[in-house]
C-alpha positions as CSV (number, residue, x, y, z in Angstrom):
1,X,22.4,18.4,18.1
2,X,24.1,15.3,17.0
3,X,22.3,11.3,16.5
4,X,23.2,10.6,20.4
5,X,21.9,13.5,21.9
6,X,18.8,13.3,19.5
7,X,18.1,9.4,20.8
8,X,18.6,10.5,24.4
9,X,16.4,13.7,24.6
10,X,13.7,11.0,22.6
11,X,14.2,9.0,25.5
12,X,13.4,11.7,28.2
13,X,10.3,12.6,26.6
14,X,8.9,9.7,24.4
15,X,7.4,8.9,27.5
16,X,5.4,11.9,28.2
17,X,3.9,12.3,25.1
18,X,2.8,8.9,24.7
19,X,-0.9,8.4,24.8
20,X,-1.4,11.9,23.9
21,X,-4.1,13.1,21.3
22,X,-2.5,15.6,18.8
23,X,-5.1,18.6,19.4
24,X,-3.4,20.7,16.3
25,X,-0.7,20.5,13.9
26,X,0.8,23.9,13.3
27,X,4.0,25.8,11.2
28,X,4.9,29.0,13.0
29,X,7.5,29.4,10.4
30,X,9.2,27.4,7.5
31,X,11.3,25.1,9.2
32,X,9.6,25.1,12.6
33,X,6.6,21.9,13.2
34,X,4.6,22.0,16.4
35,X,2.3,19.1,17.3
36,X,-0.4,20.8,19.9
37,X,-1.2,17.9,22.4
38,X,-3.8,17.4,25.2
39,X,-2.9,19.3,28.1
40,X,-1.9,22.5,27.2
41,X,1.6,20.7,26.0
42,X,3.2,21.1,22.6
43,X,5.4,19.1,20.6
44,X,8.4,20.9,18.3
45,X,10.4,19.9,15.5
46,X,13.4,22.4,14.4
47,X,14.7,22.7,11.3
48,X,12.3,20.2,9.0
49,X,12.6,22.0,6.4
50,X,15.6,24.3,6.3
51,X,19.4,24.1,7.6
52,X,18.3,26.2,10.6
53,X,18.6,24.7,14.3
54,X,18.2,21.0,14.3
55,X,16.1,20.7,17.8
56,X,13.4,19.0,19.6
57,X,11.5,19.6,22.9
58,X,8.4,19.6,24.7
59,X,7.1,22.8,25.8
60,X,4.4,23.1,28.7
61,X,4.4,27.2,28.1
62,X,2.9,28.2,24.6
63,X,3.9,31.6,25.3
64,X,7.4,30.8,24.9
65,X,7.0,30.0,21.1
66,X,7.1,32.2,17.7
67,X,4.2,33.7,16.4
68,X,2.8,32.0,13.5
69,X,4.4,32.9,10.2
70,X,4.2,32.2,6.4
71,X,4.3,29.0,6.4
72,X,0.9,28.4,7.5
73,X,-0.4,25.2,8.6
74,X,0.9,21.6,6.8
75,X,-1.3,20.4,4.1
76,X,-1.6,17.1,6.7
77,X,-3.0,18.7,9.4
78,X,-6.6,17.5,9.3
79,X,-5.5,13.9,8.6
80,X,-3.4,14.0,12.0
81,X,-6.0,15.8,14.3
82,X,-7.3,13.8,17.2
83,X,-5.0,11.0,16.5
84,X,-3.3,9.3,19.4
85,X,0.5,9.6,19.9
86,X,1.7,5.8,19.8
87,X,5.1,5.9,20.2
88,X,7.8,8.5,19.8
89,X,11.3,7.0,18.5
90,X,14.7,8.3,17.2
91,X,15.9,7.6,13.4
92,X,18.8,4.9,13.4
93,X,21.9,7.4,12.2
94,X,20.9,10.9,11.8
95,X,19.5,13.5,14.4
96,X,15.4,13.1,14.0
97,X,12.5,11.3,15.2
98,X,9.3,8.8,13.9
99,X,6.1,9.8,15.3
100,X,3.7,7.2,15.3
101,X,0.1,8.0,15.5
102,X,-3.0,5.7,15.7
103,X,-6.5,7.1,15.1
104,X,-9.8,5.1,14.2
105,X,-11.7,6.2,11.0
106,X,-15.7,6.9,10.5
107,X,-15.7,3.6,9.6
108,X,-14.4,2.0,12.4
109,X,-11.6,1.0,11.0
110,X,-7.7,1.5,12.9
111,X,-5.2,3.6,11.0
112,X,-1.6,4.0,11.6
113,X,0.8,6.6,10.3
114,X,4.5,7.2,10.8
115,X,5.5,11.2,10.6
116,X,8.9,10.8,10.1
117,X,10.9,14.0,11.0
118,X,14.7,14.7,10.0
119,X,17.0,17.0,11.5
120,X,20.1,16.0,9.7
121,X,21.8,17.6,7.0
122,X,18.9,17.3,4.8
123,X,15.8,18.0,6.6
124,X,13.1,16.9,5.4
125,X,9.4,15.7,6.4
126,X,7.3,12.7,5.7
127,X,4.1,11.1,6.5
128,X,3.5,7.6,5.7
129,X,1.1,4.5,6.3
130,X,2.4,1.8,9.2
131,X,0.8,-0.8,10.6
132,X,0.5,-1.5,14.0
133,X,3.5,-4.2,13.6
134,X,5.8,-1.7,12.7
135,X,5.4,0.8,15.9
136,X,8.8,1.1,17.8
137,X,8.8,1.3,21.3
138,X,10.1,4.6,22.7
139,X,13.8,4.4,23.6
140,X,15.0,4.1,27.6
141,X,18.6,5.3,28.3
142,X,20.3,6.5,31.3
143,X,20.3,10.3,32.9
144,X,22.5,12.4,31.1
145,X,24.1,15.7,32.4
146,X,23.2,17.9,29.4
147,X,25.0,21.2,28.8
148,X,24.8,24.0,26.2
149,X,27.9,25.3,25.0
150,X,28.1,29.1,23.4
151,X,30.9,30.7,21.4
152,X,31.8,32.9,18.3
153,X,33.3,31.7,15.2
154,X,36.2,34.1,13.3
155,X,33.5,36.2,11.4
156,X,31.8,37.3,14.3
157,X,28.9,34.6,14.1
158,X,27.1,33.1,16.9
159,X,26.9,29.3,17.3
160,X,25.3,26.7,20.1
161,X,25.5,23.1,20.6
162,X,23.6,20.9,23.1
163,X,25.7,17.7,24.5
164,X,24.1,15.4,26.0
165,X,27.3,15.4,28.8
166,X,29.2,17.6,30.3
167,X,32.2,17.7,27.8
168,X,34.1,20.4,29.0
169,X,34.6,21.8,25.9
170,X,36.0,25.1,25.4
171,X,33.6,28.0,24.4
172,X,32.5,31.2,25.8
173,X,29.8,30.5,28.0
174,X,28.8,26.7,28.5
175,X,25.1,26.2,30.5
176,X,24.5,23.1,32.4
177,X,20.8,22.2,33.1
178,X,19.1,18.9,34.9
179,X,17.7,17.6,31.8
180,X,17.8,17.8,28.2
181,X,14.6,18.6,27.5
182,X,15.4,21.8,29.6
183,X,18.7,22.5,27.7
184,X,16.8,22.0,24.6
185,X,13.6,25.0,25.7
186,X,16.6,27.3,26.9
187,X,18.3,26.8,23.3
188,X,15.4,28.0,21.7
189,X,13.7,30.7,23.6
190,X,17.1,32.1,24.9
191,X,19.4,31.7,21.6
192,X,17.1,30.7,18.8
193,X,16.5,34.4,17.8
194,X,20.4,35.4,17.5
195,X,20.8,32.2,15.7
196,X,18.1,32.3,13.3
197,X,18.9,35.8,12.5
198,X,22.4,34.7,11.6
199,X,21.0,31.9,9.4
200,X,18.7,33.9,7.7
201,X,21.4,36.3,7.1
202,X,24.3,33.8,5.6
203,X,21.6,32.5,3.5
204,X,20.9,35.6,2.3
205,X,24.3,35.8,1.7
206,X,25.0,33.0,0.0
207,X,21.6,33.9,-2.5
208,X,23.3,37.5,-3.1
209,X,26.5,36.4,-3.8
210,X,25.6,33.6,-6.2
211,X,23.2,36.1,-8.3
212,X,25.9,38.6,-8.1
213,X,29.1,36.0,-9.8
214,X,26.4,35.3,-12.6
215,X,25.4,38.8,-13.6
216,X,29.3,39.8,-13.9
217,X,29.7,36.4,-16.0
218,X,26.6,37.7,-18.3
219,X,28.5,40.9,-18.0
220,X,32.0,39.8,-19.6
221,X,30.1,37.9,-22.1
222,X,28.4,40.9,-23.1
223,X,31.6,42.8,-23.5
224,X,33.1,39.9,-25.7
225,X,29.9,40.3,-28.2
226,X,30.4,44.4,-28.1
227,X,34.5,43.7,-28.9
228,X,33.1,41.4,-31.8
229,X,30.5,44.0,-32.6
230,X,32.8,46.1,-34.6
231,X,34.1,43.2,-36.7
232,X,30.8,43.6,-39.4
233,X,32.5,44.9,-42.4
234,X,35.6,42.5,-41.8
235,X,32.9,39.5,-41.7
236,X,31.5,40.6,-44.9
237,X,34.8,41.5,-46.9
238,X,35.6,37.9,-46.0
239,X,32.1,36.3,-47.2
240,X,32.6,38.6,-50.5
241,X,36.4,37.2,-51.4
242,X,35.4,33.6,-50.7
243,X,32.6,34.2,-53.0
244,X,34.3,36.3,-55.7
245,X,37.3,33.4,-55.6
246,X,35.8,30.1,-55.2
247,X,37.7,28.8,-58.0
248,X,40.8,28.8,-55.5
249,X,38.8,27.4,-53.1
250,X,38.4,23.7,-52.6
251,X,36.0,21.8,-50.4
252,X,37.4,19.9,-47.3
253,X,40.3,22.7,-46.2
254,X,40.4,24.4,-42.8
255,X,41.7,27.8,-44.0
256,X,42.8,29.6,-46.7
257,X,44.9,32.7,-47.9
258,X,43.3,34.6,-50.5
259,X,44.9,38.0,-52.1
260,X,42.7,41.6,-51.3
261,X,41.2,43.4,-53.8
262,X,44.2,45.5,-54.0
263,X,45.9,43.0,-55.5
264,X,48.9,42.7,-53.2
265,X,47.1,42.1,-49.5
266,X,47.0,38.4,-48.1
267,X,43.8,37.7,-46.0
268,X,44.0,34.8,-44.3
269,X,40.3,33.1,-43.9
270,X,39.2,30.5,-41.4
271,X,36.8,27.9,-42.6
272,X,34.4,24.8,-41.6
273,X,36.3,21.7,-44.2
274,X,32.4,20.2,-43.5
275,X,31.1,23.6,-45.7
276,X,31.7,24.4,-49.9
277,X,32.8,28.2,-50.4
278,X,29.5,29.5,-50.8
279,X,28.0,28.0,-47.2
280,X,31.4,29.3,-45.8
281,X,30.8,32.7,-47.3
282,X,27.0,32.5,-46.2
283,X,28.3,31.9,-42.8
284,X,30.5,34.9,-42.7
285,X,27.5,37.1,-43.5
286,X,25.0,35.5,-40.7
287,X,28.1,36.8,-38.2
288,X,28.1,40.4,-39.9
289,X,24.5,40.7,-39.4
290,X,24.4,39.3,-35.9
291,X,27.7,41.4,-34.9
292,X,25.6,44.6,-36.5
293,X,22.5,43.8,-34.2
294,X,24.9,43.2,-31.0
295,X,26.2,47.0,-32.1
296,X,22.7,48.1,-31.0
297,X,21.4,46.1,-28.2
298,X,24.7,45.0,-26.3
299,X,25.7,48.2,-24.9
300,X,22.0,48.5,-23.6
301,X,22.1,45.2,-22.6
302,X,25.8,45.8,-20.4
303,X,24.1,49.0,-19.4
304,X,21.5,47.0,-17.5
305,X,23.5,44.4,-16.0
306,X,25.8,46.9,-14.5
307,X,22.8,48.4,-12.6
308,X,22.0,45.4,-11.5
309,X,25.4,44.2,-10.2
310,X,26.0,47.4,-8.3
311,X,22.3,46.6,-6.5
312,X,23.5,43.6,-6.0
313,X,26.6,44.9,-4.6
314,X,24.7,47.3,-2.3
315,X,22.4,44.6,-0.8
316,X,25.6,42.4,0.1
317,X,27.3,45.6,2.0
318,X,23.9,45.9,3.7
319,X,23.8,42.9,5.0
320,X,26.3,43.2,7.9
321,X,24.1,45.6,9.6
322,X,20.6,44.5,8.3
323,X,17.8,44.5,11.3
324,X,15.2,41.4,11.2
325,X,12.8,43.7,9.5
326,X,15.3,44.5,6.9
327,X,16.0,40.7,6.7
328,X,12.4,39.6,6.3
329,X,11.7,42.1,3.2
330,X,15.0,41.2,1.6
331,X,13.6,37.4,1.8
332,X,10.6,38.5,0.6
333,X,12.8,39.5,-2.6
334,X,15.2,36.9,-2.8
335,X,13.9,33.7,-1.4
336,X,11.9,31.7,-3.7
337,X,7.8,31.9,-2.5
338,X,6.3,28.7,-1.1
339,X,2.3,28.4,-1.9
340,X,0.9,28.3,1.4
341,X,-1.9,24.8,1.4
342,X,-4.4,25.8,4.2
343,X,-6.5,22.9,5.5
344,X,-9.6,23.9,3.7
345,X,-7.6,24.0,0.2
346,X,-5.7,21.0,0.9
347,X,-5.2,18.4,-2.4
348,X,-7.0,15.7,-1.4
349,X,-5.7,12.4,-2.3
350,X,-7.4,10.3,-4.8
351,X,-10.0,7.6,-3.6
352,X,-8.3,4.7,-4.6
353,X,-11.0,2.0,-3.5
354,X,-14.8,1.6,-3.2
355,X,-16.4,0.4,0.1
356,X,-19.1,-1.0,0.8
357,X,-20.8,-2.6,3.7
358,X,-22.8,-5.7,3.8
359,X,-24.8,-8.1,5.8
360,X,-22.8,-8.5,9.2
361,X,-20.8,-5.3,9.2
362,X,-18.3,-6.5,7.1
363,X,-16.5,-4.0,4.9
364,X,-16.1,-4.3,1.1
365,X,-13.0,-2.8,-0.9
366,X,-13.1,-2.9,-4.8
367,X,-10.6,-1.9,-6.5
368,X,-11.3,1.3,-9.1
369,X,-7.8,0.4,-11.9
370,X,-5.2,-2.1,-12.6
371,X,-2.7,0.0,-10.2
372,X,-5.6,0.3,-7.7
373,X,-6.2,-3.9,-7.6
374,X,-2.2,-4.5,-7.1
375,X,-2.2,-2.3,-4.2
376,X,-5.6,-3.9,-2.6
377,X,-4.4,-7.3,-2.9
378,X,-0.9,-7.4,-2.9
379,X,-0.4,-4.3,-0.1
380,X,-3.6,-3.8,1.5
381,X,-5.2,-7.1,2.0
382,X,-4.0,-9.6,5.2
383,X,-3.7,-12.9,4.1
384,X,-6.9,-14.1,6.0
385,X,-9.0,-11.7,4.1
386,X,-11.4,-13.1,1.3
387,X,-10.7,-12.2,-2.4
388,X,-13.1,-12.3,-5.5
389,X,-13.3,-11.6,-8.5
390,X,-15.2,-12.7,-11.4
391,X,-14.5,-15.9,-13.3
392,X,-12.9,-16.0,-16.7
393,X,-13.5,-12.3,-17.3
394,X,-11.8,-8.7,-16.7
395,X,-13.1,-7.1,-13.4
396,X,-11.8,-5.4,-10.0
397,X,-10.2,-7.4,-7.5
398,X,-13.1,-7.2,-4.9
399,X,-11.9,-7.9,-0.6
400,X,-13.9,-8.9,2.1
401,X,-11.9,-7.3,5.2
402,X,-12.0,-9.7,8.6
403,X,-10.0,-7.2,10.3
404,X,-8.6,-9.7,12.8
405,X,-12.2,-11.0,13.5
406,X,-12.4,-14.4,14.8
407,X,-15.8,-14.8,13.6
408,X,-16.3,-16.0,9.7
409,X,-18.5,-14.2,7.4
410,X,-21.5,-16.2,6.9
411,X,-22.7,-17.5,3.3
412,X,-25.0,-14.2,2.7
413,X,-22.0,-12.0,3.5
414,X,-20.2,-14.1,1.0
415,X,-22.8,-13.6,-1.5
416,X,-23.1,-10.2,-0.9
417,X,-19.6,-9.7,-1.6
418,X,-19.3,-11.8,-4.5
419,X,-22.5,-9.9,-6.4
420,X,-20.2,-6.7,-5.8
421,X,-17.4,-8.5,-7.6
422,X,-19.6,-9.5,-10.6
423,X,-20.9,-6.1,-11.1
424,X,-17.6,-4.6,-11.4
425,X,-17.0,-6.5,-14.2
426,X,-17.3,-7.4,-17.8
427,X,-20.3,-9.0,-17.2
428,X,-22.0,-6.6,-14.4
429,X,-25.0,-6.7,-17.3
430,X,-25.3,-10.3,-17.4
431,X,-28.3,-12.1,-15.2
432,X,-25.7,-14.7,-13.2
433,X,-21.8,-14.4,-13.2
434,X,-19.6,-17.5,-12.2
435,X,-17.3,-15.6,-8.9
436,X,-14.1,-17.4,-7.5
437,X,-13.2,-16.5,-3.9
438,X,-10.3,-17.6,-1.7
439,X,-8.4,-16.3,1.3
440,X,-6.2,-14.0,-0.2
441,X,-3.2,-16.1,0.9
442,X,-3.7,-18.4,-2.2
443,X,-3.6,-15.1,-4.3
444,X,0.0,-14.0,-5.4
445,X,1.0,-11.7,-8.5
446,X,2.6,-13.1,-11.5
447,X,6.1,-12.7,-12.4
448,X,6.2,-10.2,-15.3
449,X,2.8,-10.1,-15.4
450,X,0.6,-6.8,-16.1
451,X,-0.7,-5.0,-13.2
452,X,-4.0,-6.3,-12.0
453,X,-2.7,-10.2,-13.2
454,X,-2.9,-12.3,-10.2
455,X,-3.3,-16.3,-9.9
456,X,-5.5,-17.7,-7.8
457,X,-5.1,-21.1,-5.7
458,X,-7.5,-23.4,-3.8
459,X,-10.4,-21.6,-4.8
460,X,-14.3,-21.9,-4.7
461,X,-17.0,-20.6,-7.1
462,X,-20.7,-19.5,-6.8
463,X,-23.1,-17.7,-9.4
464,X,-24.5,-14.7,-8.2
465,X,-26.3,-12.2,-9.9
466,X,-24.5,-8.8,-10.5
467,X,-25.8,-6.3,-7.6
468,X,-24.2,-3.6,-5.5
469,X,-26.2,-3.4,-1.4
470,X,-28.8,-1.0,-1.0
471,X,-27.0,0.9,1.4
């Protein structure tokens, strides 16, 4: 499925799912993503995670769809559970789609994520933050007369595409359907299992054949150290001459011919110029010993690696003929293993703020580090939100969230907030701290400054004393 056909199927559907609450988020296998939504429909994403079949469709008939599989259920499941399906939009140049959802936390307060799916040569899957600024409307294009085209490549393998015209293009067996959503359900349920049995297969393939190339590579290497192997006494006599006739020998030379015991026979005798004679001749006896040990263990060592090359071997001859079941245990063998995070052992994130709320409903966020306090003020808070912090002293940047209110805090709120602000401070011990507080529009981060560094405009001050609200 190529970038047009991808924007135009978004099209056809964006608008049914929109408004949508996601019911369940669920991995039948690993690279298959289903978003179950209200009314029985679900939502699926081909091919996020491997370089299967790059597909998307909404399906009305659960039956239709693969049995849950190894790869669980996606460690963001809770987080996108009972969230509201915004808008439903195609990525700019490569087959995928941006989900974005809207729910509204304990707290009452709106968040917005973007799930970002892509089916392009890398898949891969994403979820973000996005505000409600960001949310793209769902795509509107013309009907399309959508076909699936089938055919067989020169090894026997199947393939499918789904146009979003009739091209007219030559292959085997070419299906023409009303819509594209409908093309896209018939590519799966009809051809999906032929296809994803030949993926899983060439991938196999590939895996076997790569692990085969480097165990006859260790092979040959072993074969060189059994050749050199026999070489120990010729190392030795040679460490034994240089050492016997290092008068002859001079520091600095690359080589050198020095007469046998015998008294007649030239050996000729390579050597490091960096090395004297005796470090030369040391040299010499390190490779004896090393070619002595190689004498033992290398023929073990080939012995082993031929065992495994003609497994090896085996399993690619297999593979031709191999049913799923024989495909899903040799996975099981080859394939690296993927932990499976289940909802109830999913990491959760780190807190990165404190909240509190104060007189009026307003919410409070204090920031817990340096990182923490860039991220509130510079990336969290609007500009009409009210920032503190404590005067003339280290402390967390402190926010008092308006939310889009019309309505001002009033001077307790205010108070409220700045007390917070002086008791995560230096001075939280001290019986009144001096608090500036602005509207964080007249706060902006200094250039090359530290994290948590932040100058502060138009500014006004009050002394509170250092208290967090009783609730």
């Amino acid at each position: 499925m190529d970038s047009t056909t991808a924007r135009k199927l978004i099209a056809e559907i964006g608008p049914q799912v929109v408004g949508a609450k996601v019911a369940a988020v669920l991995a039948p296998g690993a690279d298959c993503l289903i978003l179950e939504l209200s009314g029985e429909r679900r939502l699926f994403f081909g091919a996020v995670t491997l370089k299967a079949l790059p597909i998307l469709f909404l399906l009305n008939d659960s039956t239709l769809l693969p049995a849950p599989g190894r790869a669980g259920v996606p460690p963001f499941a809770a987080q996108l559970r009972g969230s509201t399906i915004v808008s439903l939009a195609p990525l700019d140049d490569r087959p995928g789609a941006v989900v974005h959802i809207r729910w509204t936390s304990q707290a009452g307060r709106t968040i917005e994520k973007r799930l970002t799916v892509d089916l392009g040569r890398n898949p891969s899957l994403s979820l973000t933050d996005a505000r409600a600024e960001e949310v793209s409307a769902t795509p509107k294009t013309a009907a399309t007369a959508p076909t699936v085209a089938r055919w067989h490549d020169d090894r026997g393998r199947p393939h499918a595409r789904l146009s979003s015209e009739d091209r007219n293009e030559p292959a085997e067996k070419t299906h023409r359907f009303e819509s594209l959503n409908a093309a896209a359900c018939f590519m799966f349920t009809e051809l999906w299992p032929e296809l994803n049995l030949t993926r899983r297969r060439d991938a196999l393939e590939r895996i076997v054949e790569r692990r085969l190339k480097r165990t006859r590579r260790a092979m040959d290497k072993v074969q060189i150290e059994i050749d050199d192997s026999g070489n120990a006494d010729q190392y030795r006599h040679m460490g034994q001459l240089l050492l016997t006739r290092q008068a002859e020998i001079g520091r600095g030379k690359t080589s050198v011919t020095l007469t046998d015991y015998d008294g007649e026979t030239p050996v000729v005798i390579e050597l490091d110029p960096r090395l004297g004679p005796q470090q030369n001749a040391e040299t010499f006896f390190r490779r004896a010993r090393k070619a002595e040990r190689r004498s033992e263990r290398a023929p073990v060592r080939l012995g082993e690696l031929e065992e495994k090359a003609e497994d090896f071997q085996r399993v690619a001859e297999s593979l031709a003929g191999a049913s799923p079941d024989d495909i899903t245990v040799l996975e099981e063998r080859f394939l690296p293993t993927r932990p499976v995070v289940s909802d109830r052992k999913a990491p959760k994130e780190r807190v990165r703020f404190r909240t509190y709320r104060i007189s009026g409903g307003w919410e409070v966020l204090v920031g817990k580090s340096n990182q923490d306090n860039d991220l509130l003020t510079h990336k969290m808070a609007r500009p009409d939100d009210l920032w503190f912090h404590a005067r003339q002293v280290a402390g967390s940047h402190v926010v008092l969230r308006k939310s889009g209110h019309k309505a001002e805090p009033d001077k307790q709120a205010i108070l409220e907030a700045a007390a917070i602000a002086a008791f995560h401070s230096k001075a939280g011990k001290s019986s009144k701290v001096s608090v500036c507080y602005t509207e964080k529009r007249h706060v902006r981060k200094v250039r090359g400054g530290k994290p948590g560094l932040a100058a502060v405009a138009r500014e006004k001050v009050v002394l509170v004393r250092p208290k967090l609200p009783e609730s």
